[in-house]
C-alpha positions in Angstrom: -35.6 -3.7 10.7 -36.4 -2.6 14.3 -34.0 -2.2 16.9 -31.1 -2.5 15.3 -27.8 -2.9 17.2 -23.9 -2.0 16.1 -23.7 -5.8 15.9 -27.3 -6.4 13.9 -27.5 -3.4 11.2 -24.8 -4.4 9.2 -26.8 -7.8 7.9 -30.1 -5.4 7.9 -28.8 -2.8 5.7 -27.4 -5.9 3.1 -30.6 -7.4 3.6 -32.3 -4.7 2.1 -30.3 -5.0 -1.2 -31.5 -8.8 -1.5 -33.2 -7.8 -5.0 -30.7 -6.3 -6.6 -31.1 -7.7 -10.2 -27.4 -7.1 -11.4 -24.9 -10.0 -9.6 -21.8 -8.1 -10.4 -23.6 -4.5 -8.4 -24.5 -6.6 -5.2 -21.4 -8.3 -4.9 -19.7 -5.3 -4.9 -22.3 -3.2 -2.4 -22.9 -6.0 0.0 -18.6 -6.0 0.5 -19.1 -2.2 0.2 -21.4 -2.0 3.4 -19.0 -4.9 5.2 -16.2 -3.1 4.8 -17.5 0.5 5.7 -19.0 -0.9 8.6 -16.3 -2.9 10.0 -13.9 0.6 9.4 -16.2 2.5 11.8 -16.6 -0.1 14.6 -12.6 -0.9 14.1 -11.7 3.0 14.9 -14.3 3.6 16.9 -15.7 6.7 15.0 -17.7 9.8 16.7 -20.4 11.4 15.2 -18.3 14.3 15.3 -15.4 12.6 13.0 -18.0 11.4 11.0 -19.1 15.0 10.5 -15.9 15.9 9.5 -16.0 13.2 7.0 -18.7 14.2 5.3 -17.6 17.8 5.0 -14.6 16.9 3.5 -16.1 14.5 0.8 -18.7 17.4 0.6 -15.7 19.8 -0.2 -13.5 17.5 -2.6 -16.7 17.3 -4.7 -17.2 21.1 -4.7 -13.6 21.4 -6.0 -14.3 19.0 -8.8 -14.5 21.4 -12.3 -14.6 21.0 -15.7 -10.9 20.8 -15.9 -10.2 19.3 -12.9 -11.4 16.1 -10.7 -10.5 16.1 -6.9 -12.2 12.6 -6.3 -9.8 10.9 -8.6 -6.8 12.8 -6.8 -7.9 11.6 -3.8 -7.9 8.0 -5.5 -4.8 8.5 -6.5 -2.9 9.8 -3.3 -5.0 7.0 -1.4 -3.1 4.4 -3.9 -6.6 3.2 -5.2 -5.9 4.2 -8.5 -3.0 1.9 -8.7 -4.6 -1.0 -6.9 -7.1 -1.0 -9.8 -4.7 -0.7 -12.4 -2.6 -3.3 -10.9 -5.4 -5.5 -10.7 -6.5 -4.4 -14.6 -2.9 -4.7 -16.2 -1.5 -7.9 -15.0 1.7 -8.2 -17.3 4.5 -10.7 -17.4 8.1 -9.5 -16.6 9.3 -9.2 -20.1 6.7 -6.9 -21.3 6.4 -3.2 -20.6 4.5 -2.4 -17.0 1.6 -0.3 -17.3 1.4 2.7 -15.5 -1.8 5.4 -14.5 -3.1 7.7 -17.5 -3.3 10.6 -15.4 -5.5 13.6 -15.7 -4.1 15.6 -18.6 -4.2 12.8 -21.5 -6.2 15.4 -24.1 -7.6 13.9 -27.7 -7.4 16.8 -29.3 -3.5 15.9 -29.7 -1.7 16.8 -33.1 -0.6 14.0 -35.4 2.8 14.8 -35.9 5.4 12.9 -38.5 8.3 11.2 -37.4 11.3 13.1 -35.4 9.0 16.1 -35.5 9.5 18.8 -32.7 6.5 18.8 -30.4 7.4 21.6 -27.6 5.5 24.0 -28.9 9.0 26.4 -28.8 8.5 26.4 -25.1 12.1 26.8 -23.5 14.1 24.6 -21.5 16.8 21.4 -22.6 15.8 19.4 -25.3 15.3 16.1 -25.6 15.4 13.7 -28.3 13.2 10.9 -27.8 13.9 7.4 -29.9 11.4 4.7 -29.1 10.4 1.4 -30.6 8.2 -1.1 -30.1 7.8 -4.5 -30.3 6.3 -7.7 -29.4 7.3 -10.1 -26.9 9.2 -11.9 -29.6 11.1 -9.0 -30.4 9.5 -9.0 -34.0 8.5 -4.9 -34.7 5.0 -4.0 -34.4 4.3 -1.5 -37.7 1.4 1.2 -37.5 1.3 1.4 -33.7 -0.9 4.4 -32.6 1.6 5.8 -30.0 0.4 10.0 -28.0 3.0 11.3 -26.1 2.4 14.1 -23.5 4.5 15.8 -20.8 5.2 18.8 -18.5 7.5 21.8 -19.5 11.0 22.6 -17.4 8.4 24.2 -15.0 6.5 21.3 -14.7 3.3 22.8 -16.0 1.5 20.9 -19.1 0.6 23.0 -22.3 -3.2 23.5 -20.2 -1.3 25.5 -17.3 1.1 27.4 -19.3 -0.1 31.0 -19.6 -0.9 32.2 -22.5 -0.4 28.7 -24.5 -3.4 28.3 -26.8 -2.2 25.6 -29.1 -1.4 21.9 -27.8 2.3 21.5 -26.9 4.3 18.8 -25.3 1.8 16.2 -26.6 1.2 14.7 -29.8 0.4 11.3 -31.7 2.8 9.3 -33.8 2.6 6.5 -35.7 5.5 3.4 -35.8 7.2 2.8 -38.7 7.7 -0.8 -40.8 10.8 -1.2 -37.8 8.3 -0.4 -34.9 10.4 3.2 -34.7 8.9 6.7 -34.1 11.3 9.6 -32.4 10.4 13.1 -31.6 11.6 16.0 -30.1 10.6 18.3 -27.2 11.9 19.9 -23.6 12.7 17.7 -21.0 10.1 17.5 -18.5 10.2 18.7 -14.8 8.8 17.2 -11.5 5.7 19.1 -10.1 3.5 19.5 -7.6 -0.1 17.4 -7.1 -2.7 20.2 -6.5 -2.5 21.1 -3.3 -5.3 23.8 -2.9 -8.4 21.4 -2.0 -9.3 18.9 0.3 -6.3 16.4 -1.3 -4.1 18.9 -0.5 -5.2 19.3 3.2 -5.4 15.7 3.8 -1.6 15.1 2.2 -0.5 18.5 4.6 -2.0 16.2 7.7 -0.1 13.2 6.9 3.3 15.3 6.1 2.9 13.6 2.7 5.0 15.1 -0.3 3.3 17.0 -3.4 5.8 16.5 -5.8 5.7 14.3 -8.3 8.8 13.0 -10.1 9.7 14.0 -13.3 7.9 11.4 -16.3 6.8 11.1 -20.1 3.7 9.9 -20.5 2.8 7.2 -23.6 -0.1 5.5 -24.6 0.3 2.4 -27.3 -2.7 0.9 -29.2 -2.0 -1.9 -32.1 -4.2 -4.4 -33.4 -3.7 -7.3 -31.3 -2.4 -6.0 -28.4 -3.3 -4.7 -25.2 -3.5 -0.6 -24.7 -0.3 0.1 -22.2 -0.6 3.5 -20.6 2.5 3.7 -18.8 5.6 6.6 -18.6 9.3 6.8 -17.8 11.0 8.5 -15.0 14.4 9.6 -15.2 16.9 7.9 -12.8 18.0 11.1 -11.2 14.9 12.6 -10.5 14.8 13.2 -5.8 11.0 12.7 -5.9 11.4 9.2 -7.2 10.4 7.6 -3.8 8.1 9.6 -2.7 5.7 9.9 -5.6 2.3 10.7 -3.8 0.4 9.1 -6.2 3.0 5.8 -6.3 3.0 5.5 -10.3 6.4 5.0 -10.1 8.2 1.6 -11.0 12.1 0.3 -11.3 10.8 -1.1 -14.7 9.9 2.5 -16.2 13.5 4.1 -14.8 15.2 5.4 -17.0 19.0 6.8 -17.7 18.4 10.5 -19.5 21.3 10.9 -20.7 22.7 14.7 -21.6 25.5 15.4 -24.2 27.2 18.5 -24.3 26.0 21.2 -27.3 27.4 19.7 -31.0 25.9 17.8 -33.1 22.2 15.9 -32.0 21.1 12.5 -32.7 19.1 13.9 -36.0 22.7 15.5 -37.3 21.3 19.0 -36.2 23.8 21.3 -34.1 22.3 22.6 -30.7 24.0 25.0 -29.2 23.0 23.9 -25.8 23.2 20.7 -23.8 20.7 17.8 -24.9 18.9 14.7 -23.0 18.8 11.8 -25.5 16.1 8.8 -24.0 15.9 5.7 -25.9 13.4 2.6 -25.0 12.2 -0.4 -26.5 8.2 -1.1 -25.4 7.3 -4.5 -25.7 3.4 -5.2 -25.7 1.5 -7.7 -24.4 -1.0 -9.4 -26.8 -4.7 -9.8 -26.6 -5.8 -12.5 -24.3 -7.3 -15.6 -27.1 -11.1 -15.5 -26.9 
């Protein structure tokens, strides 16, 4: 432990974790310490970058708050939040991808019954939502807990509207005998990542976008199956590939179509344009003990 060298503290400092009891925690700090190390000697970083470093970690923590977290921003605009969900939610090709849960997932969600209107009376196009889900075999999977949440045409969620006390834009259905459940709300809009913090100075440095595409967010639990977390994008959305925190994939791209004002997909007469989205989710079951 004396005299340590750039080439000899790497294999003292893992030394010292020799006793670790739990197998899994020094696997995972012994590549931890390999990895850090060999990043500084690679770039060849000064004490005064390393400063910098600091302060900046110092500062995204700072910034974390009750209703917000900056260190899992900065996991997801450094793509580590998908790695690890990639590396979670292996699925094969013909069932539904999973996709990042995001920060704004809330529990206290209303239930709502089927085809209810869920926007809260916010404005902005509606959209008619018809979903159903299935197993791989295409055979309907009944009494599927399924939450849906999503931004307003201002790309705020019902937690950044002001004024909005009540929970809108999100609630929790439940499938039907056929798999089915429907709802209606607004059609979502892209939005910006926070951009007022560290995150946003480090995505301002790499002339990185904040904008996120457009998405609904859904969240599936059944008996027997895997939970998918995932969300559709619509086709026509200009962030699509530039997503900064790279949720987005051709699987989950979808067509929203809009019909002129008449009659709705429920038989109810709008008097303005409408975006009808239709998907079947197919999950994956549980792995056999």
């Amino acid at each position: 432990m004396r005299d340590l060298t750039s080439d000899t503290i790497t294999e003292a400092v893992i030394a010292t974790m020799r006793d670790t009891k739990d197998s899994r925690v020094a696997e995972i700090l012994e590549s931890l310490v390999r990895h850090l190390h060999s990043f500084v000697r690679e770039v060849g970083l000064t004490e005064e970058e390393w400063a910098q470093g600091v302060d900046f970690l110092t500062r995204t923590g700072q910034k974390c708050t009750p209703t917000r977290q900056e260190f899992i921003l900065l996991s997801d605009v450094l793509g580590v939040t998908m790695l690890v969900d990639a590396l979670s939610n292996r699925r094969p090709a013909e069932a539904t991808q999973n996709s990042v849960l995001g920060p704004f997932f809330r529990e206290d969600r209303p239930r709502s019954a089927d085809a209810a209107d869920i926007s809260g009376g916010l404005p902005g196009t509606p959209l008619f939502f018809e979903g159903r889900v299935v197993d791989r075999g295409g055979a309907p999977v009944a009494g599927a807990a399924v939450d849906v949440w999503h931004s307003d045409a201002e790309g705020h969620y019902d937690v950044d509207v002001p004024g909005q006390v009540d929970p809108a834009m999100r609630a929790l259905f439940r499938t039907d005998e056929t798999g089915h459940f429907s709802f209606r709300s607004i059609r979502p809009s892209s939005y910006p990542i926070p951009g007022d913090g560290p995150v946003g100075e480090l995505m301002s440095a790499t002339s990185r976008s904040l904008m996120r595409p457009a998405h609904v967010h859904l969240l599936m639990e059944a008996a027997g199956f895997q939970r998918l977390t995932t969300m559709l994008f619509p086709s026509d959305d200009p962030y699509l590939d530039m997503d900064p925190v790279f949720g987005v994939k051709e699987s989950l791209v979808e067509s929203f179509d809009t019909y002129g004002a008449g009659a709705g997909p429920y038989g109810e007469q709008t008097d303005v344009s409408y975006t009808l989205l239709r998907r079947t989710f197919v999950l994956e079951p549980l792995p056999a003990d």
